[in-house]
N, C-alpha and C positions, 0 to 999 in steps of 0.2 A: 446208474452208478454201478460199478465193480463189484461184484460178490467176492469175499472175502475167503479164502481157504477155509475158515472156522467153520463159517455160514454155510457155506456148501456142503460141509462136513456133515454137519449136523441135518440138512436138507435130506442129503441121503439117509439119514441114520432113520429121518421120518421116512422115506419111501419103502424100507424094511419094515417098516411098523405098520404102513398103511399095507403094504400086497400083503403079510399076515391076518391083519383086520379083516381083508377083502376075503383070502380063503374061509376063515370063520363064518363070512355071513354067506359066501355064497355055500360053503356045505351046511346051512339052516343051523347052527351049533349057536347055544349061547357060551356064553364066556365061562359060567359053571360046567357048561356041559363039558365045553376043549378041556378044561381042568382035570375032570375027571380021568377023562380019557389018557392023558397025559402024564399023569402023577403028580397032580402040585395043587397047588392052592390056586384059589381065584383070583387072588390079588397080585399073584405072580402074570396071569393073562392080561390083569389090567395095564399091569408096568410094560409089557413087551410092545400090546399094540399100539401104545399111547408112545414108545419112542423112550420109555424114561431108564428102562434096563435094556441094555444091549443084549439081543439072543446069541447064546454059545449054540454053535453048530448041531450039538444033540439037543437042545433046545428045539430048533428049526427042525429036524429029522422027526421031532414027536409031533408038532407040530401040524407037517404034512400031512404026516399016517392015519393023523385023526382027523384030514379034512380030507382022505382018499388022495390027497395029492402028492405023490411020492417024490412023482417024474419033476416036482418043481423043487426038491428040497436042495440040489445042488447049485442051482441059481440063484436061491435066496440067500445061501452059505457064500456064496463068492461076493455076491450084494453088498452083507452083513461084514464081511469082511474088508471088503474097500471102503465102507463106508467109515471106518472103525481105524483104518491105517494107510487110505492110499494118499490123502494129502501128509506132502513131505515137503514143508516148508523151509526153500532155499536160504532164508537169513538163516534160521535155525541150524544147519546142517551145515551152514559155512564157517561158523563158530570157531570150526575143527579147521580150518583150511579150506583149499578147493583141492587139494592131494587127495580128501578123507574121498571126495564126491566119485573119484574115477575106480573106487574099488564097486566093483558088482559081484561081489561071492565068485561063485562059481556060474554065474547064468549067465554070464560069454561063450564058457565054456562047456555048456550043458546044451547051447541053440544050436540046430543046427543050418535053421535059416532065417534069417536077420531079415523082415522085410520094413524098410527104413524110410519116408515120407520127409519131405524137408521144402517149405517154401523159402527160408532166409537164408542158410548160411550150410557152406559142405558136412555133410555128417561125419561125427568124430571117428567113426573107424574109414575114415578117406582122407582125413586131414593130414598135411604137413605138418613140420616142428613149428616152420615161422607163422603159420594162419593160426594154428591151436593157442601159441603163443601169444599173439593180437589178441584174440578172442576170450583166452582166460584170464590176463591183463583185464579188458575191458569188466568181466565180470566180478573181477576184486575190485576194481575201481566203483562198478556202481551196486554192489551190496555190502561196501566198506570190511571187507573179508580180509582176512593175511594173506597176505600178498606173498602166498608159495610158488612162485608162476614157475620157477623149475621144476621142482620136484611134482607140481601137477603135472605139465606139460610133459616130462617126462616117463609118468605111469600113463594119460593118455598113449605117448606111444606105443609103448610094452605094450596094453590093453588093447591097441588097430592091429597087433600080429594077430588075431584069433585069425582075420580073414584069410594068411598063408597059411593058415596049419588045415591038416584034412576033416572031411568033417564037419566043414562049416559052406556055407552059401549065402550069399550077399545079396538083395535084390532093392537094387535103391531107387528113389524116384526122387528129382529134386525139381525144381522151379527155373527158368532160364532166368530170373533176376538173380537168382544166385550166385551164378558166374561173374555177376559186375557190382555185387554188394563188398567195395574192398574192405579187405580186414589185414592189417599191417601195413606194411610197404608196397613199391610197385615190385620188388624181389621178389617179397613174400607172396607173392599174389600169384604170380608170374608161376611160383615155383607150383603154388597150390593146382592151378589150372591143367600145369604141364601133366603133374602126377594124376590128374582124373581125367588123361589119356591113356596114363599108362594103366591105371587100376581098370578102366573103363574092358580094357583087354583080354585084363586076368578071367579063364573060364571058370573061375568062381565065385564073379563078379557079375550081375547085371544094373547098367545105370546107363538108366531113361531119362530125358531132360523135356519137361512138358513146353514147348517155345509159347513164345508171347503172344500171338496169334491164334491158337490153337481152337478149333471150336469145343469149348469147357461143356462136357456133363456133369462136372464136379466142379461146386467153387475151390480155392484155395485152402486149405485147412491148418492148422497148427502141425506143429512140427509134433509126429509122433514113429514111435518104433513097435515095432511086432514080434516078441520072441517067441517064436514058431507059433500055434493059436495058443497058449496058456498064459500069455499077459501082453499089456498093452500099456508101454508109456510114454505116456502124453506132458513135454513140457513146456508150462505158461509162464510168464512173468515170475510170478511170485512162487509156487510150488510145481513140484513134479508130479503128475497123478499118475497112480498105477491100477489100471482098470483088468479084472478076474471074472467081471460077470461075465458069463459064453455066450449070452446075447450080445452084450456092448462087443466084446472082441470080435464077434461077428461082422457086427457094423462096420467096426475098422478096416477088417478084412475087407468086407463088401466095397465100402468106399478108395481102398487101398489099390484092388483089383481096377476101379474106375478110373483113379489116376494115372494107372499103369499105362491102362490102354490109351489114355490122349497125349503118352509119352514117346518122344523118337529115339532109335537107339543107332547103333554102329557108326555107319558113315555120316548119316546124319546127326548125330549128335554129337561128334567129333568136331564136325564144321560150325556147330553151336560154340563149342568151347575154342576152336582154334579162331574165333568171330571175337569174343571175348579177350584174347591172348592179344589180339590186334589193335583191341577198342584201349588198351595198356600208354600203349605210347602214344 
């Protein structure tokens, strides 16, 4: 059965309780003892490992110091903090629209390189008006959302210039089912394909297309993005996850870098999409 955004949530929220626990016993401290050491009462040690009070970052920091473990106090803080806010449940957030979805702060414009993972469908800073438009259609339609497909559709656009502006680098990998998963028209499609010749080009641009043969290191993974190593979003069905631990973004890395490599690029991957362009009519 599906684990639940909630569920998971709260999953993590124990695995912050438990690697806390775990320092405790393995630096020999009881539960008074870390107290002491820490400034607080016992009952505050009990709440943290047991999961029932969420630890604030200087929480976690005193924590460490008094199990000699300093070097882990910034991994348990980025933990503690995904665990606490990184599920961002889609019904929720579309309350507002799908317009509200395409603002990102400033951390478009803060990356300087975007490395982008895609088994199903073109990534949104590569897409055309007509495919984003299929696509954001299809997502109002099945989380019963308001149906702003222009004015999203629209801020998607504005939001894919990061890639022409300096400063930024793009490095994508996507799945060769991608190219024949249609989304809109055979226009739309057509157009979408043509343009991830042309982006395919741009020297700010790298996009790899891993073909259907390929001998896999790596199974297929969810659709996730990398902005530069300081976060990782991952999104599922139901919620977007935003992962901060420097281990997990590692992994991503790790497995990001493996994808890379069972991807073809230039000429051969050209011949991939214009293979696609033909499979059309």
């Amino acid at each position: 059965m599906a684990t639940s955004p909630s569920s998971s949530a709260q999953a993590a929220r124990d695995r912050v309780a438990r690697r806390l626990r775990d320092l405790r016993a393995d630096a020999g401290l009881t539960g008074t003892e870390l107290a002491v050491q820490c400034g607080w009462t016992h009952p505050k040690t009990s709440r943290l490992e047991t999961g029932r009070t969420p630890p604030s970052p200087d929480d976690i920091r005193r924590w460490c110091h008094a199990c000699d473990a300093d070097d882990q106090a910034a991994d348990i803080i980025a933990q503690s903090r995904d665990a606490e806010s990184a599920y961002m449940e889609w019904r929720r957030q579309m309350r507002a629209g799908l317009r509200r979805l395409q603002d990102h702060g400033d951390l478009f414009q803060r990356t300087e390189v975007f490395r982008i993972y895609s088994p199903t469908l073109v990534p949104g800073l590569l897409q055309t008006e007509g495919y984003a438009r299929a696509i954001l259609a299809g997502v109002a339609e099945l989380y019963e959302a308001p149906p702003d497909i222009d004015q999203a559709t629209a801020a998607r656009m504005e939001r894919s210039k990061v890639i022409h502006q300096p400063g930024h680098r793009c490095v994508i990998v996507i799945e060769e089912n991608v190219l024949y998963h249609r989304m809109g028209d055979e226009d739309a499609m057509a157009a979408q394909l043509g343009y991830l010749l042309t982006a395919g080009a741009l020297p700010q641009v790298s996009l790899g297309v891993i073909p259907h043969a390929v001998q896999r290191t790596v199974w297929p993974q969810e659709l996730f993005h990398i902005y530069d190593d300081q976060m990782v979003s991952v999104e599922l069905l139901s919620a977007r996850v935003r992962v901060t631990q420097p281990s997990e973004i590692a992994l991503y890395l790790r497995a990001f870098e493996r994808l890379r490599g069972m991807a073809v690029y230039g000429a051969e991957a050209r011949a991939l999409v214009l293979r696609a362009i033909e499979a059309l009519s």
